[in-house]
Steps between C-alpha positions, in 0.01 A plus 500: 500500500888425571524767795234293703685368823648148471445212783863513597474850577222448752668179630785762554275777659298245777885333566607899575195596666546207739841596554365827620284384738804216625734762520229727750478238746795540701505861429117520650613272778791716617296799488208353725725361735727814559183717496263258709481725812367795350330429139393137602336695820336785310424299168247228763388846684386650165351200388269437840376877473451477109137427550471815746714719265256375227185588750621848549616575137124429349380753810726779428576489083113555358506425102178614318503240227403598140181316345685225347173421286607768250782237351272215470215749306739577253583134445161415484396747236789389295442136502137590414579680181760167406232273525227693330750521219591114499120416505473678185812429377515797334869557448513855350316643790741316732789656334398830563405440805869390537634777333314773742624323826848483341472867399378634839787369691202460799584310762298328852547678807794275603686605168408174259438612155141452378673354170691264716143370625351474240746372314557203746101435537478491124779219505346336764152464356625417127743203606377140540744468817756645677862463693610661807768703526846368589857588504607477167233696264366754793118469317184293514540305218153475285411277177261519262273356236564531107172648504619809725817529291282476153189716593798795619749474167121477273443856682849630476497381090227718510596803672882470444590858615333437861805512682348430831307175354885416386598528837240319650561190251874561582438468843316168473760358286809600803269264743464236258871476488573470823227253512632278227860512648428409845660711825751268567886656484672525206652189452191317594319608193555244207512649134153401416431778819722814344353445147151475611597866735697675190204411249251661726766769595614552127109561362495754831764680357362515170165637613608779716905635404324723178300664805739755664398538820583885567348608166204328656559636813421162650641324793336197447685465158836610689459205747420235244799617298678476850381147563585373144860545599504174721458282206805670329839354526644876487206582758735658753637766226162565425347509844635839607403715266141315486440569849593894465234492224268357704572744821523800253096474444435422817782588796211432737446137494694315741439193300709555250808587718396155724487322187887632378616425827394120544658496125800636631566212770795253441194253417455715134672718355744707745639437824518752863726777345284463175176548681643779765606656156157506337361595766692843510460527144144517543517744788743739244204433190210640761673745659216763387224239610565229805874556483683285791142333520589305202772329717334425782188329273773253316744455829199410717347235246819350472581465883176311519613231289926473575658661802814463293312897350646642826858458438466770254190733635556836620330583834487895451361470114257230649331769730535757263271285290276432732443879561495571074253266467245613778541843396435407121179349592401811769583312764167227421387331784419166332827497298725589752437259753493205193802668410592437916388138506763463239682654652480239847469170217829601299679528914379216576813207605566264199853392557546242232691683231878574454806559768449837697109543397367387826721816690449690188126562541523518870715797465274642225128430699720701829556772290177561325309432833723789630400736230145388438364728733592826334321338210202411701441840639553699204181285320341367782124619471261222419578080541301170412568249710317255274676616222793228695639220471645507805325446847372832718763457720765544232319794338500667856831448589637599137306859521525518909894514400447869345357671865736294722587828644162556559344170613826478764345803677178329544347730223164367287533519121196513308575457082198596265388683189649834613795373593594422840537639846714430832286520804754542810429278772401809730222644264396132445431511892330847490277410235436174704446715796172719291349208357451340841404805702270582149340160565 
């Protein structure tokens, strides 16, 4: 893979990202000093009262939470059938158990495809051992026995036409791969490493390419043919029009458009402009489905990794996302506030990336916080807190921030199935008033 990010170039990037943070000093400094009398004043009031502000917030903004336990059932049932499968290692029944999950396009609550689950716990439970993640390969890495490898191409000799036993086998072969390269960076992997990836990549390619994956209307074929363009030294010609594939049977699944993006970053195949690019590509290809949605999933994933994605990122197509993709899913209570914790990770300060990417996504958090509330109150019926990442207080202040109006006139908000309500601070004391004199 000679698009893979050399160790000069990240020399480079920590040398500029330090720069940025040198050159901030005396800007910072200047600013504090020449503002000291009224920010440094109200910046210690605010954070003093903080815990009162905090206090008052969980009194007045009432969030019914959804039954979280929903997500987990669904996980549970599906790891159930995986391993009732691998005890009887029957491998035809597993492929068409594959092949319905992949069909359905059914996802969790949250939005996780159930072939994405099971997919992963099948993985999980077949390999001898497993890497985690890290910057280079984005994936656990898993390895397997012979035995695993030879038991699946026996059954695939003898069913050659099951594409979805192809894919499964195909799918195996991607992780072993990885596994046999190592997840070092490019130039750390010795030839030994790329021939032991491209054999297990190369018999990938010849078990699934005769397997188109919109004649088979399958996803799961579109996103191994996706994947199989890493190991290609032309992958980046061939990574575009593998990804529309793959978000032409299924616009829905924000991992695919997650997955483009992190392949997008200066680290792979693209760079900033690239990525900003794709991303409104993929907004024009769904414009009948999630439409500006499509941005906001890739442009959010990649923020979360490089600040540097902010250079590029439009604020106003950002929130128009935001709003596509709530409304695509009927404004879902579970997957709009994951969708929201992403939302709060991928904001979060980095600062270690190129010149200008530290004020860069300062600018860009300003001006989505400023138009986040619109969003908010257009979908706003239902949250999980525990569907978070983030702490309560976060998830409070981040809704609070659409009834500001509201909460500044001392009015209660209560959120729930319905939707929500305002309760002004007046009827809150009349209602007060006939409870007590009812008591």
């Amino acid at each position: 893979m000679v698009d893979l990010r050399t160790n000069t170039e990240h020399v480079l990037a920590r040398a500029m990202g330090l720069l940025d943070r040198t050159l901030d000093y005396p800007v910072n400094l200047v600013g504090a000093l020449v503002s000291l009398p009224e920010r440094g004043v109200a910046g210690l009031r605010q954070e003093l009262l903080k815990p009162l502000m905090l206090r008052d917030l969980r009194r007045r903004l009432i969030v019914t939470t959804t039954d979280e336990d929903r997500e987990a059932q669904e996980r549970a049932v599906i790891l159930s059938d995986i391993l009732e499968f691998l005890e009887t290692r029957d491998w035809t029944a597993l492929a068409s158990y594959i092949h319905h999950v992949d069909r359905t396009r059914n996802a969790t609550p949250s939005g996780v495809r159930h072939l994405d689950i099971a997919t992963f716990e099948l993985r999980r439970h077949l390999a001898n051992r497993s890497a985690p993640p890290d910057v280079n390969n984005y994936e656990i890495s898993f390895d397997y026995s012979d035995d695993i490898l030879d038991a699946l191409s026996t059954a695939l000799e003898h069913d050659p036409d099951n594409a979805a036993l192809a894919a499964i086998l195909a799918r195996i072969h991607l992780d072993c791969g990885w596994s046999a390269r190592g997840s070092g960076w490019a130039e750390m992997v010795g030839e030994e490493g790329w021939a032991a990836m491209n054999a297990h990549y190369d018999t990938a390619r010849d078990i699934i390419t005769r397997f188109d994956p919109v004649a088979y209307d399958s996803p799961f074929l579109a996103e191994i043919q996706y994947r199989l363009c890493v190991g290609l030294e032309n992958g980046r010609d061939r990574l575009t029009s593998a990804f529309i594939d793959w978000i032409d049977l299924d616009p829905g699944n924000l991992t695919a458009y997650r997955q483009h993006a992190y392949h997008c970053l200066p680290r792979w195949f693209g760079d900033y402009k690239i990525l900003e690019e794709q991303a409104q590509l993929a907004a024009r290809h769904t414009k009948d489905t999630l439409r500006d949605g499509a941005y906001t999933a890739m442009m959010l994933h990649a923020l979360r990794f490089e600040d540097g994605a902010a250079l590029y990122l439009k604020p106003d197509l950002l929130l128009a996302g935001l709003d596509d993709i709530a409304a695509f899913y009927d404004s879902d209570p579970l997957r709009l506030t994951a969708l929201l914790s992403e939302l709060v990770d991928a904001l979060q300060p980095h600062y270690h990336h190129l010149l200008g990417a530290k004020r860069a996504k300062k600018r860009i958090a300003k001006a989505v916080r400023a138009g986040l509330a619109d969003v908010l109150r257009t979908h706003l019926s239902l949250f999980c807190t525990r569907a978070w990442s983030q702490s309560e207080e976060d998830y409070l202040v981040l809704v609070s921030c659409a009834f500001k109006p509201e909460l500044a006139r001392g009015a209660t908000i209560v959120i729930g199935p319905e939707g929500h309500h305002v309760v002004s601070k007046e009827l809150e004391a009349v209602q007060l008033a006939g409870l007590q004199r009812d008591q």
